[in-house]
N, C-alpha and C positions, 0 to 999 in steps of 0.2 A: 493475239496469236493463240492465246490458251484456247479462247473460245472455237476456235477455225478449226484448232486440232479437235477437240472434242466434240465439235461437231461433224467433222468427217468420219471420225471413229465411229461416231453413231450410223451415220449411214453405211459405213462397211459392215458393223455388226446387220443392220435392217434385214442386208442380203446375203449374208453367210448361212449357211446351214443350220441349220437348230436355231438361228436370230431372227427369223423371219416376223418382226414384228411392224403392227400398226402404228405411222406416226403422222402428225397432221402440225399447222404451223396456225397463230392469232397474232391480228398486226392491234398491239396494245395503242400504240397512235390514234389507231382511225376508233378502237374500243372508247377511251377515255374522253373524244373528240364526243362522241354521240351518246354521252351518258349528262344530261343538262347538271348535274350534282355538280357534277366538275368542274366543269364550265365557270358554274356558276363561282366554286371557291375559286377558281383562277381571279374572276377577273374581283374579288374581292380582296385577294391576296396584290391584284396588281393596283388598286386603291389604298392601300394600307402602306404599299409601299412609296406611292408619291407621297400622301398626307406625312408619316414620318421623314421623307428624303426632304419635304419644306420646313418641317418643325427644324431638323438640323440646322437646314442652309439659315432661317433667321435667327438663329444662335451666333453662325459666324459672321452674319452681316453685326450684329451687335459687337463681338468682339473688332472686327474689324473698322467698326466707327469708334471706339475707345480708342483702338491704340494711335488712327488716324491722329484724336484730338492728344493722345500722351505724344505723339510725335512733333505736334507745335508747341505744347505747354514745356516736354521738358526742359528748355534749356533757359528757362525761369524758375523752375519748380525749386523749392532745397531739395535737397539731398532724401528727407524723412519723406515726403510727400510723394519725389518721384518714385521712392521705391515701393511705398502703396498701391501707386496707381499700377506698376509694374506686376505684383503681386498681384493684383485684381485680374487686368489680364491672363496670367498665367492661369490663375485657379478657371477663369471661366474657359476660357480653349480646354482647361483637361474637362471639365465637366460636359464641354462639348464631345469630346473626344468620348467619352466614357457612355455618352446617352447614344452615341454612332453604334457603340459596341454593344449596348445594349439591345436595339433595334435591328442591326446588319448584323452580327458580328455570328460566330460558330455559339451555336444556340442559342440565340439570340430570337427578341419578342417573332422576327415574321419566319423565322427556321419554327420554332415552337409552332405559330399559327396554323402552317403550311401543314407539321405533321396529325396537327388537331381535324383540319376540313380535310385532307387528299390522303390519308394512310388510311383510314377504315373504307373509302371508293375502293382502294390497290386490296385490300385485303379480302374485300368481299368478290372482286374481280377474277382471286388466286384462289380461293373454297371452290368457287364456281371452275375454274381451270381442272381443280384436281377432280371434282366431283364429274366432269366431263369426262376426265381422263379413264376413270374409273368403271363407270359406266357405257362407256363406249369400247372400252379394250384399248385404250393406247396407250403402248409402250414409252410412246416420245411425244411431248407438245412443245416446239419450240414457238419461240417470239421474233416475228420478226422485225419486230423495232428495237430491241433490244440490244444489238451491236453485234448481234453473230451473223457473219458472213454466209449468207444464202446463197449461193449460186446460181438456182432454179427454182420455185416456187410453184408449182402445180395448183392454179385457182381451186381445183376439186377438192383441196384435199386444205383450205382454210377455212377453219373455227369462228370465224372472226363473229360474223352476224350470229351464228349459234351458239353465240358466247353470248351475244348480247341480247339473245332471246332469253339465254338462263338469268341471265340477272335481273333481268325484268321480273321476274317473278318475288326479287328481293328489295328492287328499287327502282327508281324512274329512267328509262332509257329513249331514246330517237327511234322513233316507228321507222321499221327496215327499207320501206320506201322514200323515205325522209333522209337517211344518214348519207355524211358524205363523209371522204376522205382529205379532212384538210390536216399539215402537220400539225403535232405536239410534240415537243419535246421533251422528253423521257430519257434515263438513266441515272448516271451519277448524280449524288444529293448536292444541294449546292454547298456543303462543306466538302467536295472533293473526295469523298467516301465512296466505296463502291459498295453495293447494295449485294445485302448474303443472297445464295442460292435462293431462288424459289421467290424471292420478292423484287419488287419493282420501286426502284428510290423514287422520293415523290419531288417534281422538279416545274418550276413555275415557268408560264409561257414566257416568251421572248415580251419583253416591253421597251416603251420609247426610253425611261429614265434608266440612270448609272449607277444607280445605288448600290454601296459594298462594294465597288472597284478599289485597289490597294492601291494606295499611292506610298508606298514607304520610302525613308529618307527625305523628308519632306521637310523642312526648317519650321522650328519655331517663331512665334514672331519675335517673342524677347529672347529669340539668339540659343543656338545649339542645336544637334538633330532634334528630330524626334524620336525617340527611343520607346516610345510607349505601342501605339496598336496599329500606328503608320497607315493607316484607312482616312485621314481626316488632310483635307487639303487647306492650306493658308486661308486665315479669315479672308472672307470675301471671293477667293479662287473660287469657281464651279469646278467641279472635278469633270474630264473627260471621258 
């Protein structure tokens, strides 16, 4: 709602008297889509995230064949044995839990990775925005993948490909005859942050695995919630 206001404001300033300024719109989707950098960290960012979403999952396949065989042994075991074996379980689910949080969790190894490959693309993308703005006279450059409600869009008067002629000057871009407009998805960081004025949060393509979905309230296997980072589903579950 904030954004809708503020951008209708803009455009009544445009045409007011003494506001009569130049403004133009860049669709960052179809930008980031035909810059091969990017690209390229996406789909490296979405290998990073199966490899660690297996390392997990055979963590809880192991706890989950322990506690299977604690489930037939205990009602022979003493007393000192079963609560070893009990113990053993417990520590290996937290150290599962703990390496989940390490990997997924709110900056965590592929939040870190992501800001490492995709924040200096957005930053060099935002020099180039302002240094357009500047040198062309425009008072207003909005985005229109950004989530502010556009109502009209004037082809004439989008950035988009002259955007990605400037950064070609800085880095590898899709020859204009070549670019197409397929989605990316862009805005909010994947911790749920919203990204300050003037920057673009950095946010990985849609892929096939589930990784860092919440499952909290989730049961222990040796009995009780879980209380801990609630991301981690019962040895052997897959999360959906």
């Amino acid at each position: 709602m904030k954004k809708l206001i503020l951008l209708s404001a803009l455009f009544l300033m445009a045409f007011l008297p003494g506001f009569g300024q130049k403004y133009a719109f860049v669709d960052t989707d179809y930008i980031l889509n035909n810059i091969p950098e990017y690209t390229d960290a996406q789909a490296l960012l979405d290998d990073l995230s199966v490899e660690w979403q297996k390392e997990i999952e055979a963590k809880f396949q192991e706890i989950d064949k322990l506690y299977r065989e604690y489930q037939v042994e205990s009602i022979l075991l003493p007393e000192d044995l079963k609560k070893q074996k009990e113990n053993e379980i417990i520590q290996k689910e937290r150290e599962a839990k703990e390496l989940q949080k390490k990997r997924f969790g709110k900056d965590g190894d592929l939040y870190k990775k992501r800001l490492e490959l995709v924040q200096p693309i957005q930053e060099k993308i935002f020099n180039a925005i302002q240094d357009m703005a500047i040198t062309r006279n425009y008072a207003f450059i909005f985005d229109k993948a950004s989530g502010a409600s556009l109502l009209y869009a004037d082809s004439k008067f989008d950035l988009s490909d002259d955007l990605l002629d400037e950064i070609g000057t800085v880095m590898q871009t899709v020859r204009k005859e070549s670019r197409t407009r397929q989605t990316v998805q862009l805005g909010a960081s994947q911790t749920g942050t919203t990204p300050s004025t003037g920057q673009m949060a950095p946010q990985p393509r849609p892929t096939q695995t589930s990784t860092g979905t919440s499952t909290s309230g989730q049961k222990d296997y040796m009995g009780g919630s879980d209380k801990g980072t609630g991301t981690i589903p019962p040895p052997g579950e897959k999360r959906k």
